[in-house]
LUMBA-723218 format. One record per residue: residue in one letter; x negated, y negated, z of N, C-alpha, C, O in turn; residue number from 1. Coordinates in steps of 0.2 Angstrom, whole numbers. Layout:
[nutor a,[X,Y,Z],[X,Y,Z],[X,Y,Z],[X,Y,Z],NUM]
...
end
This chain:
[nutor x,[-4,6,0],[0,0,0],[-4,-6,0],[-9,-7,4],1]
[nutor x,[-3,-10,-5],[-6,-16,-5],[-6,-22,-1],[0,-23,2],2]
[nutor x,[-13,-29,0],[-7,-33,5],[-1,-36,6],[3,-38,11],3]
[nutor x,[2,-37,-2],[6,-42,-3],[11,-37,-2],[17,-37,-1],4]
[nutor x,[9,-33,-4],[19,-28,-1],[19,-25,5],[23,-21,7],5]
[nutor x,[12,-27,9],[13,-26,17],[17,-30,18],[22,-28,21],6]
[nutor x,[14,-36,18],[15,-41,20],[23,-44,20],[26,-48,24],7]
[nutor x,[26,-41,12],[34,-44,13],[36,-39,17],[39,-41,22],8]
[nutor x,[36,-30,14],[38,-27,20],[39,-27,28],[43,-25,32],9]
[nutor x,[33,-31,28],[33,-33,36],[37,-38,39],[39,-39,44],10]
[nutor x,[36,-44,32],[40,-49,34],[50,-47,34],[54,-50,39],11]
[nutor x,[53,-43,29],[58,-42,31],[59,-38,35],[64,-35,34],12]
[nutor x,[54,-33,42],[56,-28,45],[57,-35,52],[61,-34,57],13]
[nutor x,[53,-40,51],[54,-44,56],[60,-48,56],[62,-50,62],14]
[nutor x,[64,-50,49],[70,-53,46],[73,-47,51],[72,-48,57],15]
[nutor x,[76,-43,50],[78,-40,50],[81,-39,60],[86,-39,62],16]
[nutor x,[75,-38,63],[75,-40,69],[76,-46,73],[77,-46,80],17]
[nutor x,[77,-51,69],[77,-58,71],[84,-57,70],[88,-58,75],18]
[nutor x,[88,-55,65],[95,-56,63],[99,-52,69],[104,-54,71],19]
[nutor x,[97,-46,71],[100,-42,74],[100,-44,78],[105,-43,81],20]
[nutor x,[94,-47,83],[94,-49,89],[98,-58,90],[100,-61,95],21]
[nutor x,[98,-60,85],[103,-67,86],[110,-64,85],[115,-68,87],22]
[nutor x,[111,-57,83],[120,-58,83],[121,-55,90],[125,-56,94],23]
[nutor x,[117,-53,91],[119,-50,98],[121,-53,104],[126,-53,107],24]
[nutor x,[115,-58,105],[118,-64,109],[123,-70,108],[125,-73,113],25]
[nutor x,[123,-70,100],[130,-71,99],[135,-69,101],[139,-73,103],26]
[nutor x,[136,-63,102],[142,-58,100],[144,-58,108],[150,-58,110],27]
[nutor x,[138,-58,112],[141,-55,119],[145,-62,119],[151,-61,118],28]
[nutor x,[143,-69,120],[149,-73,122],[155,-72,120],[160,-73,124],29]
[nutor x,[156,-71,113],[164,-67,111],[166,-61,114],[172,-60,116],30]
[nutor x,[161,-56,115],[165,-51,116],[164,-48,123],[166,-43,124],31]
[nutor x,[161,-50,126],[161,-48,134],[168,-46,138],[169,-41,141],32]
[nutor x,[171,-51,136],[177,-50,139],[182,-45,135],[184,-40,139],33]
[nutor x,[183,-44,128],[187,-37,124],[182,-31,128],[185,-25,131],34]
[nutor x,[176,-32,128],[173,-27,130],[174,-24,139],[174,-18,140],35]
[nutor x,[174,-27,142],[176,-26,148],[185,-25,149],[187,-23,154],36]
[nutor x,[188,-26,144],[196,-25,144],[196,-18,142],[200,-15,145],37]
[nutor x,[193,-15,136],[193,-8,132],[189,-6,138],[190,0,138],38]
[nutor x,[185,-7,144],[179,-2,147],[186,0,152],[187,6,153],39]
[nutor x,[191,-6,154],[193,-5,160],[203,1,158],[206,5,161],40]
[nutor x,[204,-3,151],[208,2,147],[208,10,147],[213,14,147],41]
[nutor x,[200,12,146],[196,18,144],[196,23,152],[198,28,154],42]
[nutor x,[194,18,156],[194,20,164],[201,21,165],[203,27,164],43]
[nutor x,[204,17,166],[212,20,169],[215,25,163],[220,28,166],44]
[nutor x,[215,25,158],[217,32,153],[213,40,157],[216,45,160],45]
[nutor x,[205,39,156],[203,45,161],[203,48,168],[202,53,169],46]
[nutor x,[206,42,172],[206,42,178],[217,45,180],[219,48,185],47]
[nutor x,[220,44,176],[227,46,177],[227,52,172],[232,53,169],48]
[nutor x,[221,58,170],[222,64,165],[223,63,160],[223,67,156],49]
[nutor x,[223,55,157],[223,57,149],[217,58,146],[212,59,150],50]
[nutor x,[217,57,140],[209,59,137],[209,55,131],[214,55,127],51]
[nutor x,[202,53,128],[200,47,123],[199,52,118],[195,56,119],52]
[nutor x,[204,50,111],[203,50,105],[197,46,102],[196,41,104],53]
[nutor x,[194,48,96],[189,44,93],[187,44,87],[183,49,86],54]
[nutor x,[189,42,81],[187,42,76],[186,37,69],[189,32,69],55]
[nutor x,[184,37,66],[181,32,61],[177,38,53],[177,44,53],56]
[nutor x,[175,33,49],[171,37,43],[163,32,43],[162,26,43],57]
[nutor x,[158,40,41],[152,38,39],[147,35,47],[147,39,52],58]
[nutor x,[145,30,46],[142,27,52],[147,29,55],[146,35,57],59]
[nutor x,[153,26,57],[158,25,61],[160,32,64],[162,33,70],60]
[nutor x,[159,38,59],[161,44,63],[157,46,66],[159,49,70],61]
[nutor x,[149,46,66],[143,46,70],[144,44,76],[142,47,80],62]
[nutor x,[149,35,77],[147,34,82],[154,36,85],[154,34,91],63]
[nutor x,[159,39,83],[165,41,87],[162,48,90],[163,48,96],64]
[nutor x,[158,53,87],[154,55,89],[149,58,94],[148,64,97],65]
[nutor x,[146,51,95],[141,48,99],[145,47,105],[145,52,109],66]
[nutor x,[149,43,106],[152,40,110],[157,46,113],[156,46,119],67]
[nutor x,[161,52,111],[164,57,115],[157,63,118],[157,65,124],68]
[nutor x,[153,64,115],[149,65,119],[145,63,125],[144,67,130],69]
[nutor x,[144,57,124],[143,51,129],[149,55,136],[147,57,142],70]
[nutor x,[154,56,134],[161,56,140],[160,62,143],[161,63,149],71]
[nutor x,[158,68,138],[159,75,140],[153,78,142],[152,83,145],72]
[nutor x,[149,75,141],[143,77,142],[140,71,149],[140,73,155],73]
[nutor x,[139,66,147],[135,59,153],[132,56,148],[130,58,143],74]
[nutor x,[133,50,153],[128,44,148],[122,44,154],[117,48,154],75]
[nutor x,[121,40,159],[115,40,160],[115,42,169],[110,41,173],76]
[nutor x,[120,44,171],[121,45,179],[126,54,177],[130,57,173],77]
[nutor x,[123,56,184],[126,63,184],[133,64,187],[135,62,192],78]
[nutor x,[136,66,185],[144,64,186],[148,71,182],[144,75,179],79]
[nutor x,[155,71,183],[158,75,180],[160,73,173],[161,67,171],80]
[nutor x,[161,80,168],[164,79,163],[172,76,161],[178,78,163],81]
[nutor x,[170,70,157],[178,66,155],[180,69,146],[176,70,142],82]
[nutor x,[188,69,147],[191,71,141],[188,66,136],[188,60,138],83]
[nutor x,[186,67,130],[186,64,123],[184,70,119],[180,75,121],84]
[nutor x,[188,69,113],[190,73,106],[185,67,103],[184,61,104],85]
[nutor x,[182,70,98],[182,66,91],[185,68,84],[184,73,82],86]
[nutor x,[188,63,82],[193,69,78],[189,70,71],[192,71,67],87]
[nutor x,[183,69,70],[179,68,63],[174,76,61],[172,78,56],88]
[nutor x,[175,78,67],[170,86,69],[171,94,65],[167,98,63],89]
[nutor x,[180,94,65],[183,101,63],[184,101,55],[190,102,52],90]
[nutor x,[178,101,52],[177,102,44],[184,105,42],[187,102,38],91]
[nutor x,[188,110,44],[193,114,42],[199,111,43],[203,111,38],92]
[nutor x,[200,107,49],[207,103,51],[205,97,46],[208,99,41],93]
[nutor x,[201,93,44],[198,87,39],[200,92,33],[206,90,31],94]
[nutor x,[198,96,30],[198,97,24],[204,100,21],[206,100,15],95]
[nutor x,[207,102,26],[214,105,24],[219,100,25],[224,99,21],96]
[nutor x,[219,96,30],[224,89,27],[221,85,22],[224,83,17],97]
[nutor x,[216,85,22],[214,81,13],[215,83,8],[217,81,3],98]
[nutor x,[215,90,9],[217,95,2],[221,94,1],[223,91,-4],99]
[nutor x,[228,96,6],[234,97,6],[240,91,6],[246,92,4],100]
[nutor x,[237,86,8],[240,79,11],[240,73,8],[244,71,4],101]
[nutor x,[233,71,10],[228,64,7],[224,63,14],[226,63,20],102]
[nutor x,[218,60,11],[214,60,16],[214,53,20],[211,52,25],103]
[nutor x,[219,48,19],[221,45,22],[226,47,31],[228,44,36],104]
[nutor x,[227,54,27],[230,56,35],[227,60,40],[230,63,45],105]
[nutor x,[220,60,39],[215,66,42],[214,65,49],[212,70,51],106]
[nutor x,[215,59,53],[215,57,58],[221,57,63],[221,60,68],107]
[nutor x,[227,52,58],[235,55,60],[240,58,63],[245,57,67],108]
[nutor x,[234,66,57],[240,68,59],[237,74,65],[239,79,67],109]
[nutor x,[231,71,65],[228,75,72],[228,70,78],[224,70,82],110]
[nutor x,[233,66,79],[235,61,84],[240,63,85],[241,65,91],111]
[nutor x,[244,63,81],[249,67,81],[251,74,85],[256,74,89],112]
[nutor x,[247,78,83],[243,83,86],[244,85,90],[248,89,92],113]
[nutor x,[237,81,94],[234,84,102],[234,76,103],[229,74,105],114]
[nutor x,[238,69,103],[239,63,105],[245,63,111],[250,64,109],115]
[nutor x,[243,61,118],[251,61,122],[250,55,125],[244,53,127],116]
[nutor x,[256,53,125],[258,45,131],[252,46,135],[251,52,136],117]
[nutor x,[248,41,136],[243,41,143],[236,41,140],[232,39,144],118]
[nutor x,[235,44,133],[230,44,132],[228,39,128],[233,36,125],119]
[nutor x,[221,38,126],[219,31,123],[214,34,115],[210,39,114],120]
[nutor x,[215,28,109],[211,31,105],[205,25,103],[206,19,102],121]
[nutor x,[200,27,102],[195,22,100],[195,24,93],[194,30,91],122]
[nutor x,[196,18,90],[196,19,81],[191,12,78],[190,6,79],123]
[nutor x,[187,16,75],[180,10,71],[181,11,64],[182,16,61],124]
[nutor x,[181,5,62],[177,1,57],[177,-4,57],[181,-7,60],125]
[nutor x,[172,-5,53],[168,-10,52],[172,-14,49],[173,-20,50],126]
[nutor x,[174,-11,44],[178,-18,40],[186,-22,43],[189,-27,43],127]
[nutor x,[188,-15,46],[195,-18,50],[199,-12,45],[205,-10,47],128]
[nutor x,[197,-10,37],[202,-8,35],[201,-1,33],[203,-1,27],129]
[nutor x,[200,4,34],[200,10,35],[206,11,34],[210,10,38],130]
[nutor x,[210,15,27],[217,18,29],[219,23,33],[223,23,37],131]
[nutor x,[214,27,32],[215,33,37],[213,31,45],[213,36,49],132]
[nutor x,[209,25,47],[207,23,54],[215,20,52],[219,22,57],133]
[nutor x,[218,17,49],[223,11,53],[229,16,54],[234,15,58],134]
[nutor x,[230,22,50],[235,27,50],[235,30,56],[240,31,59],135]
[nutor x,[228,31,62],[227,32,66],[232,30,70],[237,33,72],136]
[nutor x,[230,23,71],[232,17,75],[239,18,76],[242,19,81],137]
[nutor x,[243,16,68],[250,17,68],[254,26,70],[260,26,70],138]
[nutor x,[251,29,71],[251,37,73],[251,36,83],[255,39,86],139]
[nutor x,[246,33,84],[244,32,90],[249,27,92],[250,29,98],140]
[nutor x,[252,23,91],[258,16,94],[263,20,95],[265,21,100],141]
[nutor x,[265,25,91],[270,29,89],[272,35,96],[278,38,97],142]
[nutor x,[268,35,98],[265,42,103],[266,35,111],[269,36,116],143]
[nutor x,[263,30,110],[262,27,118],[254,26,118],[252,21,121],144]
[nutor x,[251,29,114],[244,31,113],[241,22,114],[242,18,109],145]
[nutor x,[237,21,118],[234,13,117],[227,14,115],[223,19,116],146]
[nutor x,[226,8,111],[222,8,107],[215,3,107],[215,-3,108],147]
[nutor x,[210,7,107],[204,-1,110],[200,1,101],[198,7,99],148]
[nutor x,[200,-5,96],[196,-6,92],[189,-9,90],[188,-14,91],149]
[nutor x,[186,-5,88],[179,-8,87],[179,-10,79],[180,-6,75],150]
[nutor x,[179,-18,76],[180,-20,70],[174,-24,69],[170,-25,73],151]
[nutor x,[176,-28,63],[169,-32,60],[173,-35,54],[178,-32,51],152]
[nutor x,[171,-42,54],[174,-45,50],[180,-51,47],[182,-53,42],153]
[nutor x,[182,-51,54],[187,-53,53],[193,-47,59],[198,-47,64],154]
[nutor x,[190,-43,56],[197,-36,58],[200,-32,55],[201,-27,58],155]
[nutor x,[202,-35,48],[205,-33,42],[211,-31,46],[213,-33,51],156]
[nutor x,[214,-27,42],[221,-24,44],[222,-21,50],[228,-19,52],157]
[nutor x,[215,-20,54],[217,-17,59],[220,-23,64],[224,-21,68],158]
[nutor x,[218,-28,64],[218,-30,68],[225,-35,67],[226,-39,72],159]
[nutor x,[229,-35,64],[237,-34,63],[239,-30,67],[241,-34,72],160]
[nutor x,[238,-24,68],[240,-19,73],[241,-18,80],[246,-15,83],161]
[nutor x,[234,-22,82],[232,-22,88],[238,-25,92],[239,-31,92],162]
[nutor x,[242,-21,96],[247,-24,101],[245,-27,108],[239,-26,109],163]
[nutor x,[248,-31,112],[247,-35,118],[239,-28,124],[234,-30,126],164]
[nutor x,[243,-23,125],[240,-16,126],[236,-14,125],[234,-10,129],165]
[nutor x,[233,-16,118],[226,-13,116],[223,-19,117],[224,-25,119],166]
[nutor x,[216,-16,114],[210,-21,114],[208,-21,106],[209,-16,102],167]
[nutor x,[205,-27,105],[200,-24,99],[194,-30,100],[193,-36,100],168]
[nutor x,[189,-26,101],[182,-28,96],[178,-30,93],[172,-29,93],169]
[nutor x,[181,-34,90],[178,-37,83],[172,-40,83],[172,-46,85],170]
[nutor x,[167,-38,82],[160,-41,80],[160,-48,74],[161,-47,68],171]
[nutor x,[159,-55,76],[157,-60,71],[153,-60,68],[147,-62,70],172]
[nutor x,[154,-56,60],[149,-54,57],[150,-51,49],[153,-46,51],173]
[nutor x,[150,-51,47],[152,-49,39],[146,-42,35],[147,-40,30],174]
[nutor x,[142,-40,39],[133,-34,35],[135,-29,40],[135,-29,46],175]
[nutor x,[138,-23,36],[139,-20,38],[135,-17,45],[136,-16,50],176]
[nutor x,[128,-16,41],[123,-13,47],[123,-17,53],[120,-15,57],177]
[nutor x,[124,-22,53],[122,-30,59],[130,-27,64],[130,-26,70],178]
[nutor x,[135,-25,59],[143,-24,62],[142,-18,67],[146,-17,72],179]
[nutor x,[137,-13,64],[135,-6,67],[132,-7,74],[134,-6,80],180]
[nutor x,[125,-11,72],[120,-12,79],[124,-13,83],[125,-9,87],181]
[nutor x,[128,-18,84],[132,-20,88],[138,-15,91],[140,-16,96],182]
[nutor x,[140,-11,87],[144,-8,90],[142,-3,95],[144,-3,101],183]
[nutor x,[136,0,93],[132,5,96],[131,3,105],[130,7,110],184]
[nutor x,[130,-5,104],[127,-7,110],[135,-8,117],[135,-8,123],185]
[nutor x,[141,-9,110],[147,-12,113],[148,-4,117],[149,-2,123],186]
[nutor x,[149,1,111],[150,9,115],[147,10,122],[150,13,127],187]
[nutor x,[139,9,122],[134,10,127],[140,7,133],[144,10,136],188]
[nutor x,[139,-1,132],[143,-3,139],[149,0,139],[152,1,145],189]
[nutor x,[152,2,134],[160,7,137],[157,13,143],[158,15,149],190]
[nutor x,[153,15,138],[152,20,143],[148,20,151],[148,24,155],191]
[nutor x,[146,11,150],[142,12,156],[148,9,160],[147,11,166],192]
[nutor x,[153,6,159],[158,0,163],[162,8,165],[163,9,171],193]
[nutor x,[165,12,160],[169,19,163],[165,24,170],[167,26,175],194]
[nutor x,[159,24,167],[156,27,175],[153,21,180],[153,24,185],195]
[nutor x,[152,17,180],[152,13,185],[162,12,189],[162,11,195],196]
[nutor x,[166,12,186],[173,12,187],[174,17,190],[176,16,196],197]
[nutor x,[172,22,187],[175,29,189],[170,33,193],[173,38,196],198]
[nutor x,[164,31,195],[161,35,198],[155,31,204],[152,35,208],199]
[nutor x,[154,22,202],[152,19,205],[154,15,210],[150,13,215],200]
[nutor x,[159,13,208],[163,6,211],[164,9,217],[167,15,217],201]
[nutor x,[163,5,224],[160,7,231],[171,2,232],[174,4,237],202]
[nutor x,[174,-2,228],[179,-2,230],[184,2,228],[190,1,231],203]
end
């Protein structure tokens, strides 16, 4: 590798890190508060039996993913296992409603499903308009099912959706990847604000 294509490389791995690191401090002043409302949403769904649904496409089902293992497994303190499904996992339930259906309902109609009064769904994208995340949504109001959104952009359609009940998320920010870092970090704090709640909080 030559200097001058070190040099830009290096210059946009730095671009790159300056951006991500300015939205984020941006972001927390917006979104502290959504974020601490979906932590406190999330907590009282697991703490009365219900159990968190999770799902999105691509990045987003990584981090729906991410995030239900986080619940069942632990995020950073030893505690008991909490209910979360991700519904992006069972190739077979996916493939057989897209085959048979349209893949607009591959989430849906697994809300439908195993979704009951009490429990909560976390639905991502980034862009806000996922059909098959806002089919989610509207499957989930339909059930009692309340809803915390993680979006970028505005919101898109999801955030139409969003009733008094739910929370949504939304990241100030339009690059998809910038819409992501921050999600991943917005999840972290779910998961740290649900165990601090549920298994910290000395009140």
């Amino acid at each position: 590798m030559n200097d001058t294509l070190s040099a830009a490389l290096s210059a946009r791995v730095s671009a790159q890190f300056a951006e991500s690191a300015q939205l984020k401090l941006e972001a927390a002043r917006s979104l502290t508060g959504p974020i601490a409302r979906a932590s406190a949403l999330l907590a009282e769904t697991l703490k009365r039996g219900g159990k968190v649904l999770a799902c999105g496409n691509g990045g987003s089902a990584a981090d729906a993913q991410h995030f239900a293992a986080e619940l069942i497994n632990r995020f950073e303190i030893e505690r008991a296992p909490l209910a979360a499904v991700a519904l992006t996992t069972d190739t077979s339930t996916l493939t057989s409603i897209a085959n048979d259906y349209a893949y607009e309902q591959i989430f849906s109609k697994q809300v439908q499903g195993i979704g009951r009064r009490g429990d909560a769904l976390l639905a991502i994208s980034t862009s806000g308009n996922s059909r098959n995340v806002v089919a989610a949504i509207q499957a989930a109001h339909e059930l009692g099912v309340r809803v915390v959104a993680l979006t970028g952009a505005g919101g898109g359609k999801m955030a139409a959706l969003i009733s008094a009940e739910d929370v949504n998320i939304c990241v100030p920010h339009k690059r998809t990847a910038r819409i992501q870092e921050v999600h991943l970090l917005a999840l972290h704090c779910l998961c740290d604000g649900i165990d601090f709640q549920l298994f910290q909080n000395p009140a």
